[in-house]
DRENTORKOL-3810 file (N, C-alpha, C; in nm, 4 decimals):
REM DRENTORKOL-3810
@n.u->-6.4170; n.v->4.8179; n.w->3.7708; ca.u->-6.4235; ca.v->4.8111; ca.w->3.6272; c.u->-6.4336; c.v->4.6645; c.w->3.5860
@n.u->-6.5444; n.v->4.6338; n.w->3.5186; ca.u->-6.5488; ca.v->4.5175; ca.w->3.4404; c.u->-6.4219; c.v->4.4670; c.w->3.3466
@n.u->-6.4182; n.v->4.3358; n.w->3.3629; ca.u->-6.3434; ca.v->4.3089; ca.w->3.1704; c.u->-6.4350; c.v->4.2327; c.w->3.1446
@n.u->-6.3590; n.v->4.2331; n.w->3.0139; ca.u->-6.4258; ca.v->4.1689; ca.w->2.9055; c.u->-6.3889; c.v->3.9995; c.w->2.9032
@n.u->-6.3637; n.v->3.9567; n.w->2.7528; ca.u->-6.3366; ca.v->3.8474; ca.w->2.7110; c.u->-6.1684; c.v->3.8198; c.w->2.7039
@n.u->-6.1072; n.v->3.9728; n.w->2.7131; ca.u->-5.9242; ca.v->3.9857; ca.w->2.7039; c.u->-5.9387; c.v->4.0755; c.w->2.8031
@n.u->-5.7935; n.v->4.1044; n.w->2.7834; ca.u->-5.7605; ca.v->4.2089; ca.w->2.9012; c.u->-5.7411; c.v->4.3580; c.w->2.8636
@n.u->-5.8463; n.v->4.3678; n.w->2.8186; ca.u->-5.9515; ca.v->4.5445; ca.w->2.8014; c.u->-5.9800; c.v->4.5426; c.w->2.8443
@n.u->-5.9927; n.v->4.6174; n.w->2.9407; ca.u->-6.1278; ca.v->4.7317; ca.w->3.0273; c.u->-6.2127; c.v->4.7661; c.w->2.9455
@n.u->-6.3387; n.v->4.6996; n.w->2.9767; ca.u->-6.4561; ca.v->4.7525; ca.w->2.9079; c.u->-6.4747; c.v->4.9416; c.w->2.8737
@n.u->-6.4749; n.v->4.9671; n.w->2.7672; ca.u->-6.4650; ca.v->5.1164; ca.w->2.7258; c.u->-6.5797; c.v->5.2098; c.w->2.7862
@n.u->-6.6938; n.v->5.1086; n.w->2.6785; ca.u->-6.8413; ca.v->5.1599; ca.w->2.7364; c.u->-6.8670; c.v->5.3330; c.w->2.7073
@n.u->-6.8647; n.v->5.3635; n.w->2.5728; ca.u->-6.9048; ca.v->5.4779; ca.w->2.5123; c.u->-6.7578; c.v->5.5253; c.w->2.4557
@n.u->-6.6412; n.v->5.5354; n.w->2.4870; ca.u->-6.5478; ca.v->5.5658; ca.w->2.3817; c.u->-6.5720; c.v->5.6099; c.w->2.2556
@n.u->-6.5607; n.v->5.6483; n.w->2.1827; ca.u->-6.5432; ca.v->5.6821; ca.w->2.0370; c.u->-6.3849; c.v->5.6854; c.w->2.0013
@n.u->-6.2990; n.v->5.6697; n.w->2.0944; ca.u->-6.1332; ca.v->5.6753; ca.w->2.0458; c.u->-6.1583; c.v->5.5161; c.w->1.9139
@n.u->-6.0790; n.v->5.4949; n.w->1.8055; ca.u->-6.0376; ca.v->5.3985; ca.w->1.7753; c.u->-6.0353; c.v->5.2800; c.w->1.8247
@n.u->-5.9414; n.v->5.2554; n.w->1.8905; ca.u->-5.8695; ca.v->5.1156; ca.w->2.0026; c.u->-6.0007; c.v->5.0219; c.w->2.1073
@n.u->-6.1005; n.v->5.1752; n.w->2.1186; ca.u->-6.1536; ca.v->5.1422; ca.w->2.2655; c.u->-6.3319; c.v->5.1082; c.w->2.1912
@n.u->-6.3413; n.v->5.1318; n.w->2.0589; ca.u->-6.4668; ca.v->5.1164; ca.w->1.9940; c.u->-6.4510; c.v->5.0067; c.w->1.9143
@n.u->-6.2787; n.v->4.9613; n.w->1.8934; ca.u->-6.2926; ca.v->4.8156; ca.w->1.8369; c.u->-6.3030; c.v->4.7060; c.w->1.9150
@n.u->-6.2837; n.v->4.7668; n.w->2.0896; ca.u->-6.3079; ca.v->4.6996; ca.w->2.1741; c.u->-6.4083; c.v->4.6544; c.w->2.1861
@n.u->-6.4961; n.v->4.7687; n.w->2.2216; ca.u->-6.6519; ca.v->4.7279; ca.w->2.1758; c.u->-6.7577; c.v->4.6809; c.w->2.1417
@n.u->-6.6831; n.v->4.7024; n.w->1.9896; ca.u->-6.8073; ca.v->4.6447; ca.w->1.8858; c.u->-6.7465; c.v->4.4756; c.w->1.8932
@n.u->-6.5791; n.v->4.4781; n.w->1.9314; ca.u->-6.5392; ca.v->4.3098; ca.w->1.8749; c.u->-6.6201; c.v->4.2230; c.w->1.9525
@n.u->-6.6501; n.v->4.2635; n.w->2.1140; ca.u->-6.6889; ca.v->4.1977; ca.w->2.2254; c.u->-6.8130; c.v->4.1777; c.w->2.2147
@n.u->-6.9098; n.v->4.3164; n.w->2.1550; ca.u->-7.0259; ca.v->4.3130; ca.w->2.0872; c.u->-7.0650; c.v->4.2045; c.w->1.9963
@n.u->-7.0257; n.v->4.2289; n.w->1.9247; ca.u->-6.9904; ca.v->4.1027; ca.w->1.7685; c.u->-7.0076; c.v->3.9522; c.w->1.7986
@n.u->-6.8438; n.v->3.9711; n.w->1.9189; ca.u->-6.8708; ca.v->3.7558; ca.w->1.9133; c.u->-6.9654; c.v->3.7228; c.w->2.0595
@n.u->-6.9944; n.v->3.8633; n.w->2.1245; ca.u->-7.1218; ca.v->3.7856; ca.w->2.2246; c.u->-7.2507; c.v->3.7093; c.w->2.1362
@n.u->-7.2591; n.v->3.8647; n.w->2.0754; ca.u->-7.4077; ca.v->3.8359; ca.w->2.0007; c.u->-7.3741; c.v->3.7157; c.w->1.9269
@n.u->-7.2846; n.v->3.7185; n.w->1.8156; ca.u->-7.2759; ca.v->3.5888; ca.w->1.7682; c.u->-7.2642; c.v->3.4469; c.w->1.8187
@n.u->-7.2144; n.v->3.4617; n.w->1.9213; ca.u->-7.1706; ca.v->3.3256; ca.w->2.0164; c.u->-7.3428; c.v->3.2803; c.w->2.0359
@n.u->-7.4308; n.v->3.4096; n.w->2.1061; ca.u->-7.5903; ca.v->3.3846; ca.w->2.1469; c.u->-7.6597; c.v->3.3318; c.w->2.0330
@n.u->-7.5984; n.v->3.3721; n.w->1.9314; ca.u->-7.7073; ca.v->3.3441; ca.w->1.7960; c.u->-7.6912; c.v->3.1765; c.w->1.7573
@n.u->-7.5737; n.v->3.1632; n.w->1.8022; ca.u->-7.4882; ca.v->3.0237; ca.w->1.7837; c.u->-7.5561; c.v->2.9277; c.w->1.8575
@n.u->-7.5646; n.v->2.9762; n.w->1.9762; ca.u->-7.6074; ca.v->2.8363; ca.w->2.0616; c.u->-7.7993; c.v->2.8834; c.w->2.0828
@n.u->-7.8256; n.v->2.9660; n.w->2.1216; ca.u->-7.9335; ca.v->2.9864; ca.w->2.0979; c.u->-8.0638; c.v->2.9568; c.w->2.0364
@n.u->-8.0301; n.v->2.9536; n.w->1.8747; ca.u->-8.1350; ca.v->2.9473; ca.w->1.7242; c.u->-8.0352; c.v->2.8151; c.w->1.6788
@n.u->-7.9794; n.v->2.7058; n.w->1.7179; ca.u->-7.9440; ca.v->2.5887; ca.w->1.6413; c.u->-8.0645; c.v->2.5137; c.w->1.6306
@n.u->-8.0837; n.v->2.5658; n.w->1.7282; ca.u->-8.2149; ca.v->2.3977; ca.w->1.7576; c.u->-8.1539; c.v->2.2561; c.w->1.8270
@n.u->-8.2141; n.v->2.1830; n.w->1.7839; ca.u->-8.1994; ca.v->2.0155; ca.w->1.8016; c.u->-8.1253; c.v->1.9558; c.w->1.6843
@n.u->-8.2250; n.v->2.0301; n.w->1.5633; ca.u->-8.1514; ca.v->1.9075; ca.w->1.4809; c.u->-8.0111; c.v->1.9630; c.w->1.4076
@n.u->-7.9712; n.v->2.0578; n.w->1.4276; ca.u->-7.7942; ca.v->2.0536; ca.w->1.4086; c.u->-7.7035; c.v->2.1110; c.w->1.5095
@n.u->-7.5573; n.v->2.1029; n.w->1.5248; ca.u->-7.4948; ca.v->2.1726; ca.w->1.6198; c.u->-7.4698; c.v->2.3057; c.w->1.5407
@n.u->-7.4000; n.v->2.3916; n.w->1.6198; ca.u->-7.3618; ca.v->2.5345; ca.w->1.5453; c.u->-7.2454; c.v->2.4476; c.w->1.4534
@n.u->-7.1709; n.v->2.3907; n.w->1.4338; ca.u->-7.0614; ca.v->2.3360; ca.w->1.4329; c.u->-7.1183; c.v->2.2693; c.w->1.2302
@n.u->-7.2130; n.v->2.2212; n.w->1.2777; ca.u->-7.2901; ca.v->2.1248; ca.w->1.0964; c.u->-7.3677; c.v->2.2683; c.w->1.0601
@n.u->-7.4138; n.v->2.3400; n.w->1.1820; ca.u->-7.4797; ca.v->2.4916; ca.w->1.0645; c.u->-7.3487; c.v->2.5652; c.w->0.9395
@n.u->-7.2333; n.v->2.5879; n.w->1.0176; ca.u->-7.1717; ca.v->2.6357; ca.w->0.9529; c.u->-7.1209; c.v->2.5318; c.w->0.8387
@n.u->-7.1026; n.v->2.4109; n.w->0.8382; ca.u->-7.0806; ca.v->2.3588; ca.w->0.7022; c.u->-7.1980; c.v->2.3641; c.w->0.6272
@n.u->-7.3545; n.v->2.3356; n.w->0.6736; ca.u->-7.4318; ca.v->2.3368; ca.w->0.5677; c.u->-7.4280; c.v->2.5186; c.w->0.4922
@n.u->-7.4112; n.v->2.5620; n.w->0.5862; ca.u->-7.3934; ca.v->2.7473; ca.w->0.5050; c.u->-7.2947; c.v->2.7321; c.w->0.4574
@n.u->-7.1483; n.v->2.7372; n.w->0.4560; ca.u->-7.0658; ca.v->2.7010; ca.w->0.3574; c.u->-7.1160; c.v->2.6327; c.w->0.2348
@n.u->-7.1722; n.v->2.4864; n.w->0.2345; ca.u->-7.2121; ca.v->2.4537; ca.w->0.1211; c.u->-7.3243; c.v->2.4974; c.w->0.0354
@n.u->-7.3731; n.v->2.5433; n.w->0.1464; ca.u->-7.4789; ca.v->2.6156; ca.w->0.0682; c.u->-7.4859; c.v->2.7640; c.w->-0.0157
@n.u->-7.3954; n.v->2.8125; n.w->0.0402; ca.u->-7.3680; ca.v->2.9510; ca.w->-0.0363; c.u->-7.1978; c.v->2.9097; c.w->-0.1486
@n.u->-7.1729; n.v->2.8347; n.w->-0.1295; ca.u->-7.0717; ca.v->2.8292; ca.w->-0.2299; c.u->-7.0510; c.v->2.7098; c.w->-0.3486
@n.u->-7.1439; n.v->2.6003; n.w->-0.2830; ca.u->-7.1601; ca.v->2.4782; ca.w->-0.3521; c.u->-7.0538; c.v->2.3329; c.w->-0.3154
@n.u->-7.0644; n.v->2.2271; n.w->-0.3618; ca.u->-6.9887; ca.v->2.1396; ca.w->-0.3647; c.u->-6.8154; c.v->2.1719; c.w->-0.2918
@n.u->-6.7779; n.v->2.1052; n.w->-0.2139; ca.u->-6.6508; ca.v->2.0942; ca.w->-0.1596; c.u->-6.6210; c.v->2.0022; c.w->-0.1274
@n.u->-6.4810; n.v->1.9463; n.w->-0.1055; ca.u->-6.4264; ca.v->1.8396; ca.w->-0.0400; c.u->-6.3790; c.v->1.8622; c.w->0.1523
@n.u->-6.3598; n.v->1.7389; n.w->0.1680; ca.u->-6.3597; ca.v->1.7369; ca.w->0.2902; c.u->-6.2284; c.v->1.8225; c.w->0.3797
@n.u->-6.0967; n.v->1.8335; n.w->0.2887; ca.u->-6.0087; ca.v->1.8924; ca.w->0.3077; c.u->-6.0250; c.v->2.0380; c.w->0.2477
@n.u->-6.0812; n.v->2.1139; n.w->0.1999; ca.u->-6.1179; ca.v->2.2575; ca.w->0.1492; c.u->-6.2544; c.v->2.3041; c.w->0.2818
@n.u->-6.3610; n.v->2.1993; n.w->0.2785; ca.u->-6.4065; ca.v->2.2117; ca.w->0.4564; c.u->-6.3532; c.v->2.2084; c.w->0.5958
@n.u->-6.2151; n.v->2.1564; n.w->0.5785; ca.u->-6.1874; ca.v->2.1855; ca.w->0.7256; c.u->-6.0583; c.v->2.2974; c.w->0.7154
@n.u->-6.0165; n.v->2.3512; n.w->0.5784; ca.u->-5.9506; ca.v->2.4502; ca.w->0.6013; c.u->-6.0282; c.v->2.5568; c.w->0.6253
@n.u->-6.1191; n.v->2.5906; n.w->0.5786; ca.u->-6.2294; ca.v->2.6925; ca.w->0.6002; c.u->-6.2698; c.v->2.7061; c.w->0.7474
@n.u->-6.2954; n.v->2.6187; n.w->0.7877; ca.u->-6.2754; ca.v->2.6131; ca.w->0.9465; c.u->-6.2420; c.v->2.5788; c.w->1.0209
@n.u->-6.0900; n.v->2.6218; n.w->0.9972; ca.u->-5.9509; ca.v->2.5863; ca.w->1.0965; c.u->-6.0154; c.v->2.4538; c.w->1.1551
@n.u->-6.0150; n.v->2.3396; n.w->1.0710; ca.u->-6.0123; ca.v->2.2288; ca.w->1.2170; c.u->-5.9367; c.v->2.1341; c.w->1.1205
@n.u->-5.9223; n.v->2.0154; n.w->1.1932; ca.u->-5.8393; ca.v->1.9129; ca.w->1.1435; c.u->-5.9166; c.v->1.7773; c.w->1.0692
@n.u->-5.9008; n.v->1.7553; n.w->1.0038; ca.u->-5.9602; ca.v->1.6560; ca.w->0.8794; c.u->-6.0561; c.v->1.5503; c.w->0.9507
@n.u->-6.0013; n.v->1.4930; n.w->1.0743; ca.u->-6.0662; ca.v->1.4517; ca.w->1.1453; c.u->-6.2193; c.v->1.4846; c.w->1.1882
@n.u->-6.1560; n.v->1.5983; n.w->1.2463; ca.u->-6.3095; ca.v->1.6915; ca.w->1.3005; c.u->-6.4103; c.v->1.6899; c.w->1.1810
@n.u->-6.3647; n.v->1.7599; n.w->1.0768; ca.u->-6.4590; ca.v->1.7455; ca.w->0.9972; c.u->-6.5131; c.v->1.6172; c.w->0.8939
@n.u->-6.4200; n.v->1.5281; n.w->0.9544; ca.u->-6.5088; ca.v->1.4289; ca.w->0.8844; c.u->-6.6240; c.v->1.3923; c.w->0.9635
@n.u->-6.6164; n.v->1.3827; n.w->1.1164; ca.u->-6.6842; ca.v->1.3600; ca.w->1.2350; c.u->-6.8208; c.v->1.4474; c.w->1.2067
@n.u->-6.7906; n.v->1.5819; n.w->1.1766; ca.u->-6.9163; ca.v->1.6459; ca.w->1.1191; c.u->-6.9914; c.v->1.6139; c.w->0.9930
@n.u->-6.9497; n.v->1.5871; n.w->0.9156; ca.u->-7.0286; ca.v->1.5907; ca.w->0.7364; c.u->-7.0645; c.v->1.4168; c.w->0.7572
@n.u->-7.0175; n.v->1.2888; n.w->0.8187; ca.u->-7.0463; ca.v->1.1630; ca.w->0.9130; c.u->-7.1864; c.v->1.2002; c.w->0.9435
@n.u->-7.2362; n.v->1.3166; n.w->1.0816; ca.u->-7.3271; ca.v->1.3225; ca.w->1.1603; c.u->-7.5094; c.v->1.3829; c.w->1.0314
@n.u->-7.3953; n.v->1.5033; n.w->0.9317; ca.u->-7.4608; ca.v->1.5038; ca.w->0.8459; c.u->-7.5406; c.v->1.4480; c.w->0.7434
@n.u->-7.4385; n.v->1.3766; n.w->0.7310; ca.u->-7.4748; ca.v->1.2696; ca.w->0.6160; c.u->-7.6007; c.v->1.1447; c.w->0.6878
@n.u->-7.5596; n.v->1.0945; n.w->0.7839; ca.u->-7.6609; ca.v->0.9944; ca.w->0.8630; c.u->-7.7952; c.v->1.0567; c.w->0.8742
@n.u->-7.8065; n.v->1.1656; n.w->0.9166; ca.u->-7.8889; ca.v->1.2729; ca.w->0.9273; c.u->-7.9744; c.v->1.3234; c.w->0.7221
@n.u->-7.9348; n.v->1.2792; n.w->0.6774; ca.u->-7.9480; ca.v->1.3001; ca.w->0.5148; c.u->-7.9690; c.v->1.4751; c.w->0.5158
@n.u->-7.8803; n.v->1.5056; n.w->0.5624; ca.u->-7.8213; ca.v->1.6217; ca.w->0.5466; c.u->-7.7672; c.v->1.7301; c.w->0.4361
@n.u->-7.6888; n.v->1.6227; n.w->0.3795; ca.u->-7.5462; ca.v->1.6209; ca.w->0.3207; c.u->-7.5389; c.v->1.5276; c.w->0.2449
@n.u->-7.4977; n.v->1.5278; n.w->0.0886; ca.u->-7.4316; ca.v->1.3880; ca.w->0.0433; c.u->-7.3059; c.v->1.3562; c.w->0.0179
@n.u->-7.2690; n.v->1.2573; n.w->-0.0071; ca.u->-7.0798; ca.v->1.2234; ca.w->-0.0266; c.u->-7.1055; c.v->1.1718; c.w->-0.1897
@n.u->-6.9677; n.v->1.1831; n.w->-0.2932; ca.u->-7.0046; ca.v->1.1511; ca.w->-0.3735; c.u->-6.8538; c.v->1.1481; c.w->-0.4429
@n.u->-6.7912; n.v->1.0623; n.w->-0.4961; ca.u->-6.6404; ca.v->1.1004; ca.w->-0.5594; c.u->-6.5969; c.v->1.2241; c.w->-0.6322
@n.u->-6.5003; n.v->1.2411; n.w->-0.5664; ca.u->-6.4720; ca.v->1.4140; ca.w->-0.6596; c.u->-6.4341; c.v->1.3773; c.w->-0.8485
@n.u->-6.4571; n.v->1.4448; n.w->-0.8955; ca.u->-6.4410; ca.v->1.4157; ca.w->-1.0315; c.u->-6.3378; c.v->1.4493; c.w->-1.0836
@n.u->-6.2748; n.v->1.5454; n.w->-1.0226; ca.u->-6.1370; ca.v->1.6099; ca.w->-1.0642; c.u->-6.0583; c.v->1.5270; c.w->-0.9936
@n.u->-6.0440; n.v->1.4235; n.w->-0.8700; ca.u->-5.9575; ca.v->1.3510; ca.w->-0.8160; c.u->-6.0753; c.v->1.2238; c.w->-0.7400
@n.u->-6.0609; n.v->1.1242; n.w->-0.7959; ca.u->-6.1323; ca.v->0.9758; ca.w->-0.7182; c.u->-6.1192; c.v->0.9604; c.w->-0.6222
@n.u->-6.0163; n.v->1.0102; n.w->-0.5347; ca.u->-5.9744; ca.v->0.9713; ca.w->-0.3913; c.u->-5.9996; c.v->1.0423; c.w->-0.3380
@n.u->-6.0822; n.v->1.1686; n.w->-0.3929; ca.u->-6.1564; ca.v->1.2433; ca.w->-0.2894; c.u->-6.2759; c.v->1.2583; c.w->-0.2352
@n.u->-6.3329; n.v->1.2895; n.w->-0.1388; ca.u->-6.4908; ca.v->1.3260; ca.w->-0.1325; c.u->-6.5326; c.v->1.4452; c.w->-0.1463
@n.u->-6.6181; n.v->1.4314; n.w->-0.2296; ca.u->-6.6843; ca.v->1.5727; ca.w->-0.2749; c.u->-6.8400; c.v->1.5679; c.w->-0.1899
@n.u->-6.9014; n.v->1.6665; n.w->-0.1124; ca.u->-6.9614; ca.v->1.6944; ca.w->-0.0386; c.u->-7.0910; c.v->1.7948; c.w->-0.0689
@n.u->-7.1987; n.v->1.7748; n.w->-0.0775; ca.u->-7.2994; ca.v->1.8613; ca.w->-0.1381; c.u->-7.3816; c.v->1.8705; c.w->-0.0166
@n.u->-7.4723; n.v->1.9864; n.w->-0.0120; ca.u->-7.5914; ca.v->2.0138; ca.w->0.0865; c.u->-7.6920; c.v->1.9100; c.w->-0.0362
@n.u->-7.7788; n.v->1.8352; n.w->0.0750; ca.u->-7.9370; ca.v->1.8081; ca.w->0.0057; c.u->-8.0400; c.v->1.9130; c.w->0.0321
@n.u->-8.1615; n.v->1.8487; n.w->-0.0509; ca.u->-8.2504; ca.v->1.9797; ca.w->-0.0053; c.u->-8.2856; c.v->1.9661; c.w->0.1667
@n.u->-8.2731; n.v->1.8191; n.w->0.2104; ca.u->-8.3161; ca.v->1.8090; ca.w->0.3623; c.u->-8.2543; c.v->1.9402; c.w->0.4222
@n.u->-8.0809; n.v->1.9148; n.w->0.4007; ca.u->-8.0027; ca.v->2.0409; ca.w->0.4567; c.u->-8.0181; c.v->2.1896; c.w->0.4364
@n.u->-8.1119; n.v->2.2084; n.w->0.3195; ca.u->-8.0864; ca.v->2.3243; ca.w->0.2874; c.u->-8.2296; c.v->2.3546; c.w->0.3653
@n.u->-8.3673; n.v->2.2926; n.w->0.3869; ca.u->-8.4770; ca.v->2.2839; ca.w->0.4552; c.u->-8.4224; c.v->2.3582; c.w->0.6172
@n.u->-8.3564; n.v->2.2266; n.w->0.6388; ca.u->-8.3079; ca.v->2.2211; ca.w->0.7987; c.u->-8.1982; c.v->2.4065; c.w->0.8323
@n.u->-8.1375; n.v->2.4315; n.w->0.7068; ca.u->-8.0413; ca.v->2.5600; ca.w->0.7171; c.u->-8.1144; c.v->2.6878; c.w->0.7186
@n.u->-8.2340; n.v->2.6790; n.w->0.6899; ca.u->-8.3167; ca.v->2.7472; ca.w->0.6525; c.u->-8.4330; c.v->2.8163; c.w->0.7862
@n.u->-8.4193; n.v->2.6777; n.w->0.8427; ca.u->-8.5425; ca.v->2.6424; ca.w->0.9985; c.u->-8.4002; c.v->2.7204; c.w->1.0606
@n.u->-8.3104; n.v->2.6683; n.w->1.0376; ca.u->-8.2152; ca.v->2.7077; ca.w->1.1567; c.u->-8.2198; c.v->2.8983; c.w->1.1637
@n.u->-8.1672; n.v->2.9411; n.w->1.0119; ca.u->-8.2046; ca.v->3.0802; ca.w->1.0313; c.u->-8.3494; c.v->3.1820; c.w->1.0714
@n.u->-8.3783; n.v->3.0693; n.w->1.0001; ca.u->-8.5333; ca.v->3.1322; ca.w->1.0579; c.u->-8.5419; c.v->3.1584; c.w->1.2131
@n.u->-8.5083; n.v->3.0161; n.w->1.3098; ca.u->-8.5002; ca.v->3.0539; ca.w->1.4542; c.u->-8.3814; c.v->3.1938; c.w->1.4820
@n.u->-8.2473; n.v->3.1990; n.w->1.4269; ca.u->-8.2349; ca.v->3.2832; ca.w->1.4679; c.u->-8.2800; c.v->3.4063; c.w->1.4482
@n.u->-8.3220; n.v->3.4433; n.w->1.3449; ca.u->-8.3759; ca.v->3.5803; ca.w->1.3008; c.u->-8.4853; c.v->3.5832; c.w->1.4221
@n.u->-8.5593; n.v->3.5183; n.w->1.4277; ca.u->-8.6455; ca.v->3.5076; ca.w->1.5102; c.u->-8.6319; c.v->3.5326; c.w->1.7043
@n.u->-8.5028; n.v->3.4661; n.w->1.7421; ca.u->-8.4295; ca.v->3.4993; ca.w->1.8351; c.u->-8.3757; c.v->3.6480; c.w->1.8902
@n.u->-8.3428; n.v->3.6905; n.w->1.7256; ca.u->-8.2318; ca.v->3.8412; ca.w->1.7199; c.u->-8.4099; c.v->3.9739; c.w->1.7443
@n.u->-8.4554; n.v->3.9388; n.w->1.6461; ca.u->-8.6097; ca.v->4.0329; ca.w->1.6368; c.u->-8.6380; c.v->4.0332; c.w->1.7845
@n.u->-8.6799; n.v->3.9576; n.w->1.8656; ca.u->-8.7551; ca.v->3.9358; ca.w->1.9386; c.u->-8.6585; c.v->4.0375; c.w->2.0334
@n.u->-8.5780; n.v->4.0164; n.w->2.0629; ca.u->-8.4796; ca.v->4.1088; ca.w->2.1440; c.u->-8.4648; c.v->4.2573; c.w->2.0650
@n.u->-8.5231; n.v->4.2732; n.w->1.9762; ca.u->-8.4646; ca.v->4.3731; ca.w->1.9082; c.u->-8.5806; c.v->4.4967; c.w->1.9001
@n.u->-8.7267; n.v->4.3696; n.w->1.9676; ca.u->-8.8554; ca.v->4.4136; ca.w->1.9764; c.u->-8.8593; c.v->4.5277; c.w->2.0878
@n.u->-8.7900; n.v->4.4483; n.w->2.1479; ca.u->-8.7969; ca.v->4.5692; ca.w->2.2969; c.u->-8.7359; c.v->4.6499; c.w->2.3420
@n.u->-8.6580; n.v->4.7002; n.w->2.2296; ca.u->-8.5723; ca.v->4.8049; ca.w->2.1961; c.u->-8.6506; c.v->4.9310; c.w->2.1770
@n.u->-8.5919; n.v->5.0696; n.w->2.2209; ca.u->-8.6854; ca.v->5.1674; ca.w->2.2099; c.u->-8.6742; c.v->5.2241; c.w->2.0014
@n.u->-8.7893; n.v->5.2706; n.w->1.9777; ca.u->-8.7939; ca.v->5.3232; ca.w->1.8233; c.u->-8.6060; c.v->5.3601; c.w->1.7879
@n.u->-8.5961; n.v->5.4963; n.w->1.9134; ca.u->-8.4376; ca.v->5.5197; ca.w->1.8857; c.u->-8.3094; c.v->5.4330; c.w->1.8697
@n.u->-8.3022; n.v->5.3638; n.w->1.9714; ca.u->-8.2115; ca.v->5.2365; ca.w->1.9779; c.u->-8.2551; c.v->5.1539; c.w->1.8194
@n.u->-8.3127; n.v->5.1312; n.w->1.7767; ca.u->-8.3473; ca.v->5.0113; ca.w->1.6966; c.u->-8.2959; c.v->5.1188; c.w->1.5527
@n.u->-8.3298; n.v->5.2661; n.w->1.5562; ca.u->-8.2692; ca.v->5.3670; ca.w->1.4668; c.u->-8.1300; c.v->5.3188; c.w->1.4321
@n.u->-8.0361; n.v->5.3347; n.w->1.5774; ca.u->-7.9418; ca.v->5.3303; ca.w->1.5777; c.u->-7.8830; c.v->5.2254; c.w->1.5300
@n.u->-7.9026; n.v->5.0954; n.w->1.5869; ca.u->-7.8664; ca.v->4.9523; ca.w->1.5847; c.u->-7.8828; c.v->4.9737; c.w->1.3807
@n.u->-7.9778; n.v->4.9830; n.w->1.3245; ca.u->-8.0101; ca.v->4.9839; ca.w->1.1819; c.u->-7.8629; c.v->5.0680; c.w->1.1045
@n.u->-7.8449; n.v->5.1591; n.w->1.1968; ca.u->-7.7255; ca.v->5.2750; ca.w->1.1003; c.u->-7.6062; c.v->5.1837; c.w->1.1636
@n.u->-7.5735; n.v->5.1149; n.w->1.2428; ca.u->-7.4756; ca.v->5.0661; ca.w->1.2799; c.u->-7.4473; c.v->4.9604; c.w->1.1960
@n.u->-7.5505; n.v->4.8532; n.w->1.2016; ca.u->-7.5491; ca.v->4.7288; ca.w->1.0967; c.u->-7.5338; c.v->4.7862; c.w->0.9519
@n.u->-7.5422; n.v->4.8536; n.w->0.9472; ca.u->-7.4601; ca.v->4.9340; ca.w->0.8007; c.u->-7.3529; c.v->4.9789; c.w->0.7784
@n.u->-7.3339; n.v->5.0269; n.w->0.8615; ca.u->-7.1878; ca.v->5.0702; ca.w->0.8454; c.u->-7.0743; c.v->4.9467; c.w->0.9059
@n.u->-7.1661; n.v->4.8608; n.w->0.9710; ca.u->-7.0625; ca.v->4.7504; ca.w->0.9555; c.u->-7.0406; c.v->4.6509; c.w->0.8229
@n.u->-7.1469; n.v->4.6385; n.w->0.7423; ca.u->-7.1746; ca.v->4.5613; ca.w->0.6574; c.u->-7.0828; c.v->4.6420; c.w->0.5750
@n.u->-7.0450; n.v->4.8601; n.w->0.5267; ca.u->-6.9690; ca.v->4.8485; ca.w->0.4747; c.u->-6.8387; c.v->4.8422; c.w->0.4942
@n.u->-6.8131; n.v->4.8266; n.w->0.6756; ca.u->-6.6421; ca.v->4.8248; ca.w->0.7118; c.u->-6.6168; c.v->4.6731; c.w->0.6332
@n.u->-6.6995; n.v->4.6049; n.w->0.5980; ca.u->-6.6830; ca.v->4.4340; ca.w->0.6023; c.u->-6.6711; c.v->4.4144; c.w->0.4708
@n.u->-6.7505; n.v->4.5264; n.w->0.3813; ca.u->-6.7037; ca.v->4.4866; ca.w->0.2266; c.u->-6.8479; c.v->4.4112; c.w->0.1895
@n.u->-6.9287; n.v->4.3875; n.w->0.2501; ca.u->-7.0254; ca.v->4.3049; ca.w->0.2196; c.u->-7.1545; c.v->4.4108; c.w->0.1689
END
């Protein structure tokens, strides 16, 4: 018997509860992990994708509201929105509600570059998704739905 990523025994068709959240979770952060390193490209890490999508779907933030969002330490993310910014990525700009802060915007470069980035992955996910039989690709479609509504999204 295989494991996984923990110490589950791979289920591998289950329908119990326990053994299908096994599953899909292992499912979930493979694929995602592949999509991650995969469709970045060159010009960002997975690491600056996810801040330019943060800023880009929510707008303007500071540097401490960016690294709570992704558990890292103030440090880290200054090290990132730094690589961004050099990169004209990203701009820095004083927060207006507090001077001593940095307030952080996507440019259009970033939103260009966030854009190439999804594009490769969509492009990545399809292509694998091509050689899937009519049925499978049925399935995969009713699945990505019903995850989108376990997720609220």
């Amino acid at each position: 018997m295989t494991t996984t990523d923990t110490q589950h025994p791979r289920t591998t068709g289950s329908t119990s509860p326990d053994s299908l959240a096994i599953d899909l979770r292992t499912a979930v952060m493979r694929t995602s992990r592949r999509l991650r390193v995969e469709a970045t490209g060159d010009a960002i890490t997975p690491g600056q994708y996810t801040v330019l999508a943060l800023l880009n779907g929510n707008g303007p933030s500071t540097l401490r509201a960016l690294a709570e969002s992704e558990h890292v330490q103030a440090p880290s993310m200054t090290r990132i929105v730094n690589a961004l910014a050099d990169q004209g990525f990203v701009s820095r700009a004083a927060n207006p509600d507090d001077g001593r802060q940095v307030r952080v915007d996507i440019t259009d470069a970033g939103r260009a570059v966030l854009a190439e980035a999804r594009n490769q992955r969509t492009a990545w996910l399809a292509q694998r998704v091509a050689g899937l039989s009519e049925e499978d690709r049925q399935v995969l479609s009713r699945a990505a739905h019903i995850m989108q509504e376990m997720s609220g999204t």
